[in-house]
LOZAMI-750993 format. One record per residue: x, y, z of N, C-alpha, C, O in turn; residue in three letters. Coordinates in pm, whole numbers, padded with zeros to 5 digits, always signed. Each point is the difference from the previous one (the first is absolute). Layout:
<rs>
XYZXYZXYZXYZALA ...
</rs>
This chain:
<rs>
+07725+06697+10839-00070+00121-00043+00021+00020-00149+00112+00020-00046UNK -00213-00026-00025+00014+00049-00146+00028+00161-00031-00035+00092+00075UNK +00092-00081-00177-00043+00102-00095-00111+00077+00001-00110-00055+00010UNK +00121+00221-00021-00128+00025-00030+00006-00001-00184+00087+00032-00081UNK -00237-00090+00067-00002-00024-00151+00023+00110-00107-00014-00039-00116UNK +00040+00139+00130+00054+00034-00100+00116+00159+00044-00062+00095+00047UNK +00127-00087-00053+00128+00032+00011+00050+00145-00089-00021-00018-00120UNK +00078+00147+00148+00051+00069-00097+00165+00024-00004+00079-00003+00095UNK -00057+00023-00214+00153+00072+00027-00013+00122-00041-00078+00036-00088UNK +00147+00030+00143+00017+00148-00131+00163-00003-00032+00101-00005+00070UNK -00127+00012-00208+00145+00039-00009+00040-00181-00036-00012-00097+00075UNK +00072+00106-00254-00023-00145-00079+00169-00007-00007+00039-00091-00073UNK +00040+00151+00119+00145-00006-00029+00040-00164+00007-00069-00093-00042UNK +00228+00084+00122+00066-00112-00014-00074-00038+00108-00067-00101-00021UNK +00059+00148+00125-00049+00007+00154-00158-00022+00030-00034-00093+00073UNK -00053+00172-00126-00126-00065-00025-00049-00080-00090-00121-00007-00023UNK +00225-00074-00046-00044-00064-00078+00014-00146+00051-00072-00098-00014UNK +00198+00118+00084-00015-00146+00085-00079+00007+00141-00020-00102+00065UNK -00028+00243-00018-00089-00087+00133-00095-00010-00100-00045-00114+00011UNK -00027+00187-00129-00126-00045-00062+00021-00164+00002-00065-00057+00088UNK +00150-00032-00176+00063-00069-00020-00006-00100+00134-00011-00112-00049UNK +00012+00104+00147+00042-00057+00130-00155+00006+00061-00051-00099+00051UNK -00004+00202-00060-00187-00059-00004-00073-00039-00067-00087-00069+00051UNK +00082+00087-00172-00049-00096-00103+00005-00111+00035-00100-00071-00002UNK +00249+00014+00057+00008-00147-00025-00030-00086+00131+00002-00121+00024UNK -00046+00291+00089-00035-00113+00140-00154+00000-00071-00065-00089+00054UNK +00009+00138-00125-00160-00002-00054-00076+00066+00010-00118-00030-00012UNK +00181+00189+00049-00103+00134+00039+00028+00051-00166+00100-00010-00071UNK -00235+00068+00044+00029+00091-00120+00046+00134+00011+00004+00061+00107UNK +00033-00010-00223+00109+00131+00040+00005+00115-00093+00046-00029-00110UNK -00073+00125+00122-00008+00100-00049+00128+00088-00040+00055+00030+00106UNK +00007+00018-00201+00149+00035+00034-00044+00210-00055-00029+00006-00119UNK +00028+00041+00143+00014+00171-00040+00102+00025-00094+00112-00049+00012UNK -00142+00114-00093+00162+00064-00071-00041+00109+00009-00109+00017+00056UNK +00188+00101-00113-00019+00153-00040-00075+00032-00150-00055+00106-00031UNK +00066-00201-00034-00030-00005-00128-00013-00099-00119+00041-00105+00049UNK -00068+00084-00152-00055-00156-00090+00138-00014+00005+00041-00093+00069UNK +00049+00169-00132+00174-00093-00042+00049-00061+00139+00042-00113+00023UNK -00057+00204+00049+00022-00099+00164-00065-00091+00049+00052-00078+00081UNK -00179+00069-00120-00085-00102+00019+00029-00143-00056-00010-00104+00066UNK +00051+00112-00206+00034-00059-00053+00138-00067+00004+00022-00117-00030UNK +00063+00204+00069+00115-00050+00062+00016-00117+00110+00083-00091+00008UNK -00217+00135+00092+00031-00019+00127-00092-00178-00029+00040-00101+00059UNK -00167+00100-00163-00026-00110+00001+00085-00094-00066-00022-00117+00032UNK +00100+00133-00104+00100-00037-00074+00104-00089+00106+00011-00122+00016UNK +00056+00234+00046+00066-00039+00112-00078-00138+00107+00067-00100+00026UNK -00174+00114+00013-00109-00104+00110-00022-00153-00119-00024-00117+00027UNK +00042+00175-00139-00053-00128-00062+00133-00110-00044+00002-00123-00004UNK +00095+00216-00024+00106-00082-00026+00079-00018+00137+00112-00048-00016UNK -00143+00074+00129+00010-00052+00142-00082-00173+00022+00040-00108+00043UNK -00168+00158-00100-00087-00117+00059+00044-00137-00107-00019-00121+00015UNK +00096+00212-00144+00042-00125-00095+00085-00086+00076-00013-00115+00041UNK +00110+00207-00031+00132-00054+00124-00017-00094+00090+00054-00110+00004UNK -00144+00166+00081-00039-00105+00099-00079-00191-00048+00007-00114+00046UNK -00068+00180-00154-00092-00127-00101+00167-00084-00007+00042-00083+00081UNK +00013+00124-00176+00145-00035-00001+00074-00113+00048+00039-00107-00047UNK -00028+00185+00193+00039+00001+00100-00091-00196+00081+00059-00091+00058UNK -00192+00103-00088-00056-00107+00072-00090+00072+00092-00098-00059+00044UNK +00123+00178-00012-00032+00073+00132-00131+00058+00009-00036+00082+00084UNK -00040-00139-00191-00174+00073-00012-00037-00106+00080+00080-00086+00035UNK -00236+00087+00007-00047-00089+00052-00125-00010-00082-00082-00091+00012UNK +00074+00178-00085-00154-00021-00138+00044+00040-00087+00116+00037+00017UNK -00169-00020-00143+00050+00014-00088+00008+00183-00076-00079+00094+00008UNK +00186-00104-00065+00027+00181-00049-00113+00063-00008-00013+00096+00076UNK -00101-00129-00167-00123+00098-00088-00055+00053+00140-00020+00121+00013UNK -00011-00233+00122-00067+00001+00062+00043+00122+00084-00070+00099+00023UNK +00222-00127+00028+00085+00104+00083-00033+00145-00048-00039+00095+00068UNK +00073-00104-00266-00031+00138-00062-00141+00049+00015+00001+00123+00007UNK -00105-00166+00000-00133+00093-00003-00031+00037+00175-00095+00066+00041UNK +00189-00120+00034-00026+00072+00125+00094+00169+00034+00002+00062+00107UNK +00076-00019-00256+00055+00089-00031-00048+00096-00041+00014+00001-00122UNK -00075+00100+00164-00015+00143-00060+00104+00119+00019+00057+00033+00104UNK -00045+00030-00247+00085+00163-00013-00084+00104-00034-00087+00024-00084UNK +00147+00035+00183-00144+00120-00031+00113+00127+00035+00093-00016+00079UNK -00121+00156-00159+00037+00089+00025-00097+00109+00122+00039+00097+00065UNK -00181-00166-00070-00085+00070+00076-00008-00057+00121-00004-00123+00012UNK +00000+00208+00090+00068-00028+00180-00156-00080+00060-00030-00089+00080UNK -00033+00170-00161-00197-00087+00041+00010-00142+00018-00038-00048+00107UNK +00092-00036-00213+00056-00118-00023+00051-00056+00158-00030-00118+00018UNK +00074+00160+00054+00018-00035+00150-00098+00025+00062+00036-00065+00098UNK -00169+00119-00055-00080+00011+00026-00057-00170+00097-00061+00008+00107UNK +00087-00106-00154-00081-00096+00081+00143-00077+00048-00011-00122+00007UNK +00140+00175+00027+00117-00072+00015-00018+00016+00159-00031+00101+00062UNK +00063-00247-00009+00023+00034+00143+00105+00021+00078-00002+00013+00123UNK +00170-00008-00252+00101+00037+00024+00047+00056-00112-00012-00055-00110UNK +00081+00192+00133+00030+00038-00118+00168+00043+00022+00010+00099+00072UNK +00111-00148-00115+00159+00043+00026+00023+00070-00121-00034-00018-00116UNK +00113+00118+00186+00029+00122-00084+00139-00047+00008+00063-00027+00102UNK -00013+00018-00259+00120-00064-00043+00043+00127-00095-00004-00043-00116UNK +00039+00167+00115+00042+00058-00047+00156+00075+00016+00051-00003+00112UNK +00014+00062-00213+00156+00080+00052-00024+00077+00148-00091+00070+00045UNK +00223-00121+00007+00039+00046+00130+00047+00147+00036+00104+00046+00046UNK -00215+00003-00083-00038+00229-00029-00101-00020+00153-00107-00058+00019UNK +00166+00107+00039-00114+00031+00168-00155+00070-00080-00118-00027+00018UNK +00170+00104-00091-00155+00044-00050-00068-00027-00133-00119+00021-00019UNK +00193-00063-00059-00098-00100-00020-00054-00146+00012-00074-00069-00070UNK +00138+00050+00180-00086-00156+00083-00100+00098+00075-00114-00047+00004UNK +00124+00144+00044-00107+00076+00109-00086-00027-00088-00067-00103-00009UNK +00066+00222-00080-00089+00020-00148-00086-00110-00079-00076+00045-00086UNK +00079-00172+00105+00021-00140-00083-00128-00012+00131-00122+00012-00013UNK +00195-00035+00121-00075-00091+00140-00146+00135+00036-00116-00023+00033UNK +00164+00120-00051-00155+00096+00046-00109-00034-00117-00117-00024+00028UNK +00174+00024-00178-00048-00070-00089-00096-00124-00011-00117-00001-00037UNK +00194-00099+00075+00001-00117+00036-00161-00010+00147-00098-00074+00001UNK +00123+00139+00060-00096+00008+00083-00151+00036-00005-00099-00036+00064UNK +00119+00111-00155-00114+00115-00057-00091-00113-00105-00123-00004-00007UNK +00199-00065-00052-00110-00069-00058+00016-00143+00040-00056-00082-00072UNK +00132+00032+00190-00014-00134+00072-00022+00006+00133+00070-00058+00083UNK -00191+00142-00052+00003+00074+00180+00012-00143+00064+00102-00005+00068UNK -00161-00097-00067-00005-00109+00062+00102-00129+00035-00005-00091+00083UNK +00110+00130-00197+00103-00063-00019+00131+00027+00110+00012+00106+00063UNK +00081-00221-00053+00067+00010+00064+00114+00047-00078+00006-00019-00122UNK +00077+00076+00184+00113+00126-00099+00151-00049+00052+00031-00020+00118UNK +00042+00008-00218+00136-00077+00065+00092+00078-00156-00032+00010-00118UNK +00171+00039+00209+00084+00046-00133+00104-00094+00004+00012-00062+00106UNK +00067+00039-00198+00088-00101-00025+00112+00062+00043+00090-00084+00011UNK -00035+00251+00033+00073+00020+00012+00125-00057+00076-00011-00033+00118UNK +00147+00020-00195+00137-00018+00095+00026+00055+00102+00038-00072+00093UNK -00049+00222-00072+00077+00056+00117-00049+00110+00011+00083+00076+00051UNK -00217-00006-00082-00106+00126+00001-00084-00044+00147-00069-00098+00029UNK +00109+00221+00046-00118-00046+00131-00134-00017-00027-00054+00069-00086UNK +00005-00135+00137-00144-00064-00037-00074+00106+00062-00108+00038-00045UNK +00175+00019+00168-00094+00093+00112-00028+00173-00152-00103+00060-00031UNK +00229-00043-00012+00017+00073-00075-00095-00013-00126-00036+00114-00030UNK -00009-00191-00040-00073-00080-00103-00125+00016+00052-00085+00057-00068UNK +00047-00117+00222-00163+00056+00010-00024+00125+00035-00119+00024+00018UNK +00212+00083+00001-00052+00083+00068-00130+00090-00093-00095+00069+00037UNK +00129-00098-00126-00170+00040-00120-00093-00060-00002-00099+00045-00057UNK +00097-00196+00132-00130-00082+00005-00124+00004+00080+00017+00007+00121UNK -00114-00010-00156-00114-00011+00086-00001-00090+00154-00016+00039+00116UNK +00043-00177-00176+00037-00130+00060+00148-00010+00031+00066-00033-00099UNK -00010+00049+00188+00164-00022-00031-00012-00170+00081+00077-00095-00018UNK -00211+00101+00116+00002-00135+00068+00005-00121-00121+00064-00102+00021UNK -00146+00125-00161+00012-00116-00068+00112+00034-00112-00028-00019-00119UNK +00134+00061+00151+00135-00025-00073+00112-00017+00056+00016+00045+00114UNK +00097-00119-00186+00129-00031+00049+00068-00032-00149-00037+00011-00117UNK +00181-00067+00203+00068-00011-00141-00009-00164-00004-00014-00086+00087UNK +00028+00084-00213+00024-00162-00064+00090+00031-00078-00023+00067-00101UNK +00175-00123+00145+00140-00002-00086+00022-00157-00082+00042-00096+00063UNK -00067+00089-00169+00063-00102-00104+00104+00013-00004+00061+00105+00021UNK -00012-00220-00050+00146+00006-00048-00012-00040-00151-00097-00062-00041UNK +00214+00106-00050-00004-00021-00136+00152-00087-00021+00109+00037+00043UNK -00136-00160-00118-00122-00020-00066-00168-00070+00087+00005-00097+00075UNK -00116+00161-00104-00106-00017+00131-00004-00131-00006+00003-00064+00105UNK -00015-00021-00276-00059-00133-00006+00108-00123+00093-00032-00102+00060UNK +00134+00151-00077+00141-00097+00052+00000+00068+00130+00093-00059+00053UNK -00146+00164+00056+00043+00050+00105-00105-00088+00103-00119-00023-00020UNK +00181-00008+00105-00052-00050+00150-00039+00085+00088-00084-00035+00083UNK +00122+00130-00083-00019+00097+00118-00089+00120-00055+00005+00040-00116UNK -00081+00009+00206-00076+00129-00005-00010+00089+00156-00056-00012+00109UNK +00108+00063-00147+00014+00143+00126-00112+00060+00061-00061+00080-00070UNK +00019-00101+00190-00157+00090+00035+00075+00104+00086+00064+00000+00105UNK -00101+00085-00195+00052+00152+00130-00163+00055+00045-00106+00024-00058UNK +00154-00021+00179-00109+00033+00100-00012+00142+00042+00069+00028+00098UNK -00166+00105-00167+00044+00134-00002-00074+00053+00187-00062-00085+00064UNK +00084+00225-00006-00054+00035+00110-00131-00041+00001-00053+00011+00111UNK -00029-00062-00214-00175+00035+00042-00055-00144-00089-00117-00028-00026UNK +00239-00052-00009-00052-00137-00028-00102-00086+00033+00050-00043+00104UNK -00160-00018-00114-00070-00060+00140+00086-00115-00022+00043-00048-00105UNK -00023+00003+00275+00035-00172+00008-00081-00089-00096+00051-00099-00052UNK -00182+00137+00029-00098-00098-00089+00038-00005-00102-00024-00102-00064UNK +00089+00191+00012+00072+00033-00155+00098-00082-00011+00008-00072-00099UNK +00103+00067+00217+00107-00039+00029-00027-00177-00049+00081-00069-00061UNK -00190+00035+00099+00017-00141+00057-00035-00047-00121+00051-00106-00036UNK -00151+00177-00059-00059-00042-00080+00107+00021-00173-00031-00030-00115UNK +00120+00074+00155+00052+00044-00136+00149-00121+00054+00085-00041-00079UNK -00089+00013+00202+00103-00112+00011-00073-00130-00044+00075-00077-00059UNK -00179+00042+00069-00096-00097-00079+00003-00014-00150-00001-00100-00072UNK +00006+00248+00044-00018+00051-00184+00138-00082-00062+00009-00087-00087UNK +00065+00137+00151+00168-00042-00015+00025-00168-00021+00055-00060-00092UNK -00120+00010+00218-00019-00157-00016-00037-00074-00109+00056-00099-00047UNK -00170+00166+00003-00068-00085-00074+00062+00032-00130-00026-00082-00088UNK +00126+00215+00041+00076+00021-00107+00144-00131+00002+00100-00005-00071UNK -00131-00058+00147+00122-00117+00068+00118+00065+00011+00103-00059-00033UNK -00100+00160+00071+00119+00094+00060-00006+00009+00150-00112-00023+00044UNK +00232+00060+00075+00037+00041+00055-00014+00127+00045+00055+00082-00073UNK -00107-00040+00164+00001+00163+00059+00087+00023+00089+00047-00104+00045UNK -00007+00191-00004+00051+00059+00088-00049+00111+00056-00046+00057-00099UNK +00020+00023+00205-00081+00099+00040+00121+00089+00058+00086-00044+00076UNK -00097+00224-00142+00085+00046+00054-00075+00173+00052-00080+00050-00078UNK +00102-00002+00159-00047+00152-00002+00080+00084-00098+00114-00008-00045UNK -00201+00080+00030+00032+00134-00079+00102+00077-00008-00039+00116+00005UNK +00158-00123-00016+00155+00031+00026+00075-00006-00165-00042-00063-00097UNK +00153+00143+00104+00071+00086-00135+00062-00171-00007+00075-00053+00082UNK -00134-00010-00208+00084-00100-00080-00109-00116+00046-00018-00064-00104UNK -00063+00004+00209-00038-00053+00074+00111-00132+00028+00111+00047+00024UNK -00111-00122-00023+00088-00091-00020+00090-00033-00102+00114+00037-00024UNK -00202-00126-00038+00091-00012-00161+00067+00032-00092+00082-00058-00071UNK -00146+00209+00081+00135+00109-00109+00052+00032+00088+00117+00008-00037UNK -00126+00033+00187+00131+00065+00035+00113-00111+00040+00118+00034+00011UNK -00158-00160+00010+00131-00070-00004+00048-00059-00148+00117-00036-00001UNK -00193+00018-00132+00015-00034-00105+00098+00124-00057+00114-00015-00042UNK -00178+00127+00049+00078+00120-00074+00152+00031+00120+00105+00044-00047UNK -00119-00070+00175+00117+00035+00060+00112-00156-00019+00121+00012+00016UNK -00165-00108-00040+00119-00068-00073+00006+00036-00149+00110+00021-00051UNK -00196-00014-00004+00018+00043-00161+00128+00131-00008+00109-00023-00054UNK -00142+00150+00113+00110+00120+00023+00110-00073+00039+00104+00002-00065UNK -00119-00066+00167+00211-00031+00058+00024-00091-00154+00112+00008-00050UNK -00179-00062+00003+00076-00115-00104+00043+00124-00156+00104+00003-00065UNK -00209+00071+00053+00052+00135-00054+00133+00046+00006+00098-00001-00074UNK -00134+00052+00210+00157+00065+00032+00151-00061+00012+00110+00052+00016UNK -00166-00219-00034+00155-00020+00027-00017-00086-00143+00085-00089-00008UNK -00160+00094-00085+00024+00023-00179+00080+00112+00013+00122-00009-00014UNK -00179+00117+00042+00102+00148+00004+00124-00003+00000+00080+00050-00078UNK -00059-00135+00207+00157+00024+00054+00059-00111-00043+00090-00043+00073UNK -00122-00031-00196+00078-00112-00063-00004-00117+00115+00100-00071-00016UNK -00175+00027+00121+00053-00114+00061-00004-00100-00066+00093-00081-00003UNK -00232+00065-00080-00015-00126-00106-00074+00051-00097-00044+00114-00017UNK +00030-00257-00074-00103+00031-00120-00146-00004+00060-00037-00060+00101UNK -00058+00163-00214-00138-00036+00068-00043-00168+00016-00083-00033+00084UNK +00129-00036-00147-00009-00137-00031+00017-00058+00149-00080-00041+00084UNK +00217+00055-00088+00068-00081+00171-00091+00045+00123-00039-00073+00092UNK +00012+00218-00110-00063+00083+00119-00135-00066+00007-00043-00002+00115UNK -00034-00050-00201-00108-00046-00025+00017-00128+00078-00068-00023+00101UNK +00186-00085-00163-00011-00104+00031+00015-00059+00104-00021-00118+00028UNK +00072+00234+00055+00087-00017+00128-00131-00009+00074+00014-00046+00113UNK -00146+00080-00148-00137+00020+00099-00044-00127-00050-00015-00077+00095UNK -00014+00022-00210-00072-00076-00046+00090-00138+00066-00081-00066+00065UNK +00204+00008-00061+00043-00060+00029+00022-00022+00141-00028-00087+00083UNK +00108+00236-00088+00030-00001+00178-00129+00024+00088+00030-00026+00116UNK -00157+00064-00126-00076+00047+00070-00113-00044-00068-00096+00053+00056UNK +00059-00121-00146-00141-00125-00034-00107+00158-00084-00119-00006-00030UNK +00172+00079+00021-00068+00115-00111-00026-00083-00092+00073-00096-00026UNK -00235+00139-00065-00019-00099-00101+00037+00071-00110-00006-00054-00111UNK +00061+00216+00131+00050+00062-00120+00066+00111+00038-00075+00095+00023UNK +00235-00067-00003+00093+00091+00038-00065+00130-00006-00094+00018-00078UNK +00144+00093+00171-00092+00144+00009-00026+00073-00097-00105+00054-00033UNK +00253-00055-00034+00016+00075-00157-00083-00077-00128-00052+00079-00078UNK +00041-00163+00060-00103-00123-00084-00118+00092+00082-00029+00100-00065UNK -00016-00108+00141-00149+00028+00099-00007+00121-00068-00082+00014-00090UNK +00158+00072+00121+00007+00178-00076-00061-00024-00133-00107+00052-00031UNK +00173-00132-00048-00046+00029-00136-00115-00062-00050-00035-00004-00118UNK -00034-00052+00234-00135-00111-00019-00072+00155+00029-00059+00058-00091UNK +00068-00012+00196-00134+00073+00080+00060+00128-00082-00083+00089+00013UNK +00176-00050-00079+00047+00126-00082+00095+00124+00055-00033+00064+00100UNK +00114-00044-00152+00059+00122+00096-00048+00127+00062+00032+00043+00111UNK -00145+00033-00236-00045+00062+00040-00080+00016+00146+00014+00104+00066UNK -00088-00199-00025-00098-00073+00083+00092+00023+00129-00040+00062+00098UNK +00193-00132-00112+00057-00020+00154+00043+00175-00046-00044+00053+00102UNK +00086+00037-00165+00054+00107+00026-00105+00071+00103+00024+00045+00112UNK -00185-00048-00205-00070+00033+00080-00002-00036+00173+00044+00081+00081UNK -00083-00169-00054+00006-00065+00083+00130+00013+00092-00028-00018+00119UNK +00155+00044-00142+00072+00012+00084-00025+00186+00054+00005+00061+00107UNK -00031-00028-00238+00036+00164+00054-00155+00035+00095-00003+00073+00099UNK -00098-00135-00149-00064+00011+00150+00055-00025+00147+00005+00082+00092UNK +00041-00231-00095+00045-00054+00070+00151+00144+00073+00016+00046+00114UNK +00035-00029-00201+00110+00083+00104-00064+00098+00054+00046+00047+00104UNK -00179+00013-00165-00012+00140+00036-00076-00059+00121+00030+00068+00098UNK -00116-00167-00064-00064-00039+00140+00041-00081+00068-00055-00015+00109UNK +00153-00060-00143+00092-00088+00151+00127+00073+00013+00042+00024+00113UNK +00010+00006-00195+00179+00095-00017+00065-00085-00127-00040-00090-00074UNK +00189+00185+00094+00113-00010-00158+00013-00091-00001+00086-00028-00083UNK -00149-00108+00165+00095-00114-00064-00037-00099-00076+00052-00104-00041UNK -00222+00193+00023-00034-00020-00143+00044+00047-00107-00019-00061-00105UNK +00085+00177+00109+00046+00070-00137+00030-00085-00059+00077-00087+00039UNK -00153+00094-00197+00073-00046-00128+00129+00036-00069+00041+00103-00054UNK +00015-00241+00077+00177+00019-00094-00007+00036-00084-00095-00040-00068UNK +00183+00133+00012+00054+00049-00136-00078-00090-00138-00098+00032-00068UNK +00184-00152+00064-00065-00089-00064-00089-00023-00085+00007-00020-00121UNK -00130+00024+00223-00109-00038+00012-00072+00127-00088-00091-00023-00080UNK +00142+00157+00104-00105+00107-00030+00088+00038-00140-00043+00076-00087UNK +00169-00141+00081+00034+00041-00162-00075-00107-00039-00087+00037-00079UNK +00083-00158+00101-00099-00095-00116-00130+00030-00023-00057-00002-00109UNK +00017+00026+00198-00194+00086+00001+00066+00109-00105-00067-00026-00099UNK +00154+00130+00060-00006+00112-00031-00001-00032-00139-00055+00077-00078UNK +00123-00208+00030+00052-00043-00095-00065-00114-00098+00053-00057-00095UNK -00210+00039+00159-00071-00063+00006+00006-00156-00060-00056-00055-00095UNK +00165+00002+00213-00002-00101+00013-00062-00094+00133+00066-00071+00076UNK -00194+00093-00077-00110-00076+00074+00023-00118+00059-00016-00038+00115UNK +00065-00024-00228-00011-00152+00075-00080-00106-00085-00045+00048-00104UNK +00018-00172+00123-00092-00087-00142-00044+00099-00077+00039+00031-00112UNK -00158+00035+00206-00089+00085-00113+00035+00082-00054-00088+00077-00036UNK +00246-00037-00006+00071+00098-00102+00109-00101-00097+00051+00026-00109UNK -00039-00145+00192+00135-00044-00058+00095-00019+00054+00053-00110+00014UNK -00005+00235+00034+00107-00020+00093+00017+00097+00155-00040+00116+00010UNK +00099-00184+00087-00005+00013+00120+00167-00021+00076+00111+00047-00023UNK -00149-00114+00092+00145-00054+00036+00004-00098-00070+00122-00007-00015UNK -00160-00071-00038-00029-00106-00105-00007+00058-00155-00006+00123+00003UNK +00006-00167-00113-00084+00004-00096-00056-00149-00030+00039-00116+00004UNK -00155+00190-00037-00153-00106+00004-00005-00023-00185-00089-00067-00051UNK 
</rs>
């Protein structure tokens, strides 16, 4: 099953820049949204020195110019208008992904609607949609271009046809799916962020260095990058979020460690500040 030919993202960050990035190069053209020209500009910035990477890399299969003119940035949402998938890749705010996706709809009625969200109920996300049958979630992992896996969360009013067809979409991105229902974390973050917290907490309590605690997964357990390393890839802020959802809808044993919410306070992020449990 191919691609539908041309493709939207909203939202040009780190995150939509590599699924933009990751369809381009299966050969759908792609539309990316920003809020504005400096974001726009950012965000093509970001997709182009991705697709360099990959050139780089060996990993094009045609050549750059060609990959780049199947690239449009547009601040105007019309611009999605003939997309037959459009993923809303924006910050993990319940309302404004609502806000983004009712958006998103209004001028792509025909399009199929998928949010990238980590751990935001999807059922929660359509409840503003016209169609909730033609949306679900599509979870990337970051980094998207180096990630194998993509997450299909399957919301109450999904159609199976959706289902089957966005596990096809996935294929032909030469990724891996997994199909999960609509549940607080769905899979991936809630077991990614609930080993990430215990390796936290026992940084806390001095058992080891973040280093050892890391290595002890990567070595002892075939991790291709220790939890605390993982933290500072995907950012602290991101898992704070993400956990404190997480406690308030499964229970405390998500609560975020001490730790964790002095370094967010202290704004030490993670790569994208510098420093984390690491410095970058």
């Amino acid at each position: 099953m191919s691609l539908p030919p041309k493709i939207g993202v909203y939202g040009g960050g780190r995150m939509g820049a590599g699924i933009a990035h990751a369809f381009l190069l299966a050969g759908a053209s792609v539309t990316v949204i920003e809020a504005n020209k400096e974001a726009a500009t950012a965000a093509q910035e970001r997709v182009d020195g991705s697709v360099d990477k990959a050139a780089a890399r060996g990993t094009l299969l045609e050549a750059v110019d060609r990959v780049r003119q199947r690239l449009t940035v547009a601040t105007d949402p019309s611009a999605l208008a003939e997309c037959g998938l459009v993923v809303e890749a924006v910050p993990e705010i319940v309302e404004l992904k609502a806000q983004v996706l009712t958006r998103i709809e209004e001028y792509a009625p025909e399009a199929v609607l998928a949010t990238n969200t980590s751990s935001l109920s999807v059922d929660a996300l359509a409840g503003g949609l016209v169609r909730p049958e033609r949306f679900l979630g599509l979870h990337f992992f970051n980094p998207v271009p180096a990630s194998e896996l993509v997450e299909i969360v399957v919301g109450a009013k999904t159609s199976a046809e959706l289902v089957t067809l966005a596990q096809e979409w996935v294929e032909a991105l030469g990724k891996t799916a997994i199909t999960v229902t609509d549940s607080p974390g769905f899979a991936s973050s809630r077991l990614g962020v609930a080993i990430a917290l215990e390796a936290m907490r026992m940084l806390e309590d001095g058992v080891a260095s973040a280093e050892d605690i890391d290595t002890a997964m990567t070595l002892g357990y075939k991790h291709p990058m220790g939890p605390l390393r993982t933290t500072d890839v995907v950012g602290l802020d991101v898992r704070l979020a993400i956990a404190e959802h997480l406690a308030r809808e499964v229970g405390e044993r998500f609560d975020p460690p001490t730790i964790l919410r002095d370094k967010v306070a202290a704004g030490h992020l993670g790569r994208k500040s510098g420093q984390g449990f690491y410095t970058w």
